[in-house]
N, C-alpha and C positions, 0 to 999 in steps of 0.2 A: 418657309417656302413649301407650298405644296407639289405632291408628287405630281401636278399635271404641268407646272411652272420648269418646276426638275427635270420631266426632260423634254420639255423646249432647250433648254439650256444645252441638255447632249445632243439635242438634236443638229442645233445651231455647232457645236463642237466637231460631231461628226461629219458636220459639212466641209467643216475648213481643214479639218485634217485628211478631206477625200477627192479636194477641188471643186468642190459646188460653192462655196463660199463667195457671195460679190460685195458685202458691205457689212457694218452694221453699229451703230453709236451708241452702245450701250444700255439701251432699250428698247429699240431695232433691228433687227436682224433679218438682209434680204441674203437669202439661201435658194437654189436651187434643192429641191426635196426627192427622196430617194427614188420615185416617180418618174423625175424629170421636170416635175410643173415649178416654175417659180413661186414661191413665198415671202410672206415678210410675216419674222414672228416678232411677237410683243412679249418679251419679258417681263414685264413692268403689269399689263394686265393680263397676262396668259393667255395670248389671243394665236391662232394661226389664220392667214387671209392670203389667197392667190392673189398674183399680181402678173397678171401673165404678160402686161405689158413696161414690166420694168424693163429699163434699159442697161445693166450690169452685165459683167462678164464672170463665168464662175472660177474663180480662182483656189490655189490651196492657202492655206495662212494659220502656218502652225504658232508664229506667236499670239495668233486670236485666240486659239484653243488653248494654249496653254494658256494665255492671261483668264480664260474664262474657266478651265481648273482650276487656277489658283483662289480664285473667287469660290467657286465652289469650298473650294477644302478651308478656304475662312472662313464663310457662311456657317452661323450656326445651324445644328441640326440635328436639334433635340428631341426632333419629334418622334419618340416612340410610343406606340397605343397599347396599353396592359387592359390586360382582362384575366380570368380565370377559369379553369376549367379541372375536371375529375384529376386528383394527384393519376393513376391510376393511367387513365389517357394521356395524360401529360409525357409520363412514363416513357412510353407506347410509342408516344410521339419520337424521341428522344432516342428509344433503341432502335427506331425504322431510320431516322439518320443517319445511325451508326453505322447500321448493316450497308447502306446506302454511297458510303464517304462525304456524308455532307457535315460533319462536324469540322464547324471552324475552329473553337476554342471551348476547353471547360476547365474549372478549377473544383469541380466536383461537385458543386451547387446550383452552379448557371451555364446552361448550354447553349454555345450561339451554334445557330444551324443556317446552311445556306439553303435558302429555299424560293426558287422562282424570281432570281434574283433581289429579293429582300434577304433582312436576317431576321432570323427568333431567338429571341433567349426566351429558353425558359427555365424558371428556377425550382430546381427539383431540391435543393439543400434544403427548404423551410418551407411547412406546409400550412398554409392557411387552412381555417374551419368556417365551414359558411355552415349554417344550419346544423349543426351536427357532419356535415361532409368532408373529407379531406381534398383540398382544392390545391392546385398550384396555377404562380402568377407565371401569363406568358406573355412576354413583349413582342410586339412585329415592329420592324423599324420602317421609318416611310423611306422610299427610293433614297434619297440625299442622304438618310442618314447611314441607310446602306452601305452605301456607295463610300459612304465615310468611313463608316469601319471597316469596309473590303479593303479600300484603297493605303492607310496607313495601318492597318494591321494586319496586312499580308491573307491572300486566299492559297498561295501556294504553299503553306502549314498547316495538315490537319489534324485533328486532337485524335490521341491514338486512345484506344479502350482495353485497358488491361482485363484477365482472366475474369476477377472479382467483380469489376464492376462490369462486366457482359451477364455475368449470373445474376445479380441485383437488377441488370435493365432485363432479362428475361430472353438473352438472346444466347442459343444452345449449341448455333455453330462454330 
């Protein structure tokens, strides 16, 4: 599932749990949109299209949302994009999180960071050489899979940074 599919889907969720919700069969969904204007989005092709003359009323419908969470958090959502960049930067990256509190979790190798609501891990344990360089791999996860590790691995725990490893990340306060 792509991020623009993804949240159609919260969109459609955040309807029904706010009372704009009037229908929706499973790859339909006529919503009232945060606007006001009526919609009907398409799951299925990722579509959103005004329907200003449907005839629904908006309702709220928390077992819609919850059944379309539930879907969510089955759905696979594997999709994370790696690339590489300066160990160095990487680093960098990793102690401005710190300082910041957006560390969700590390085991001292791989650091997942909350960032613009996605996550990054980036892995500072093992450092790749590209050309002669010291490079480290960083992952961004798409929306879903986000959402996925926020949502069953908890965002109200964050990784605390002891004395050593704030001198190692370079960080003096």
């Amino acid at each position: 599932m792509n991020n623009a599919i993804f949240s159609l889907f919260q969109e459609v969720i955040n309807a029904a749990r706010n009372g704009r919700y009037m229908f929706g069969n499973g790859a339909m969904w006529y919503i009232v949109d945060g606007f006001g204007s009526k919609v009907m989005i398409n799951t299925v092709e990722g579509t959103k299209t005004m329907v200003p003359n449907y005839q629904g009323t908006p309702v709220t419908d928390h077992a819609t949302a919850d059944s379309l969470e539930q879907f969510l958090a089955q759905t696979d959502a594997s999709d994370w994009n790696q690339t590489t960049m300066p160990y160095y930067t990487a680093r960098d990256i990793v102690a401005q999180a710190a300082q910041k509190n957006e560390l969700l979790f590390t085991n001292g190798g791989q650091w997942y960071i909350n960032s613009h609501g996605t996550v990054i891990m980036v892995e500072l344990g093992m450092m790749v050489n590209e050309n002669g360089r010291q490079m480290a791999r960083v992952n961004a996860a798409s929306l879903h899979a986000a959402w996925k590790y926020r949502r069953f691995n908890g965002e109200a725990t964050r990784a605390t940074v002891d004395g050593d490893t704030k001198k190692y990340l370079g960080i003096f306060n």
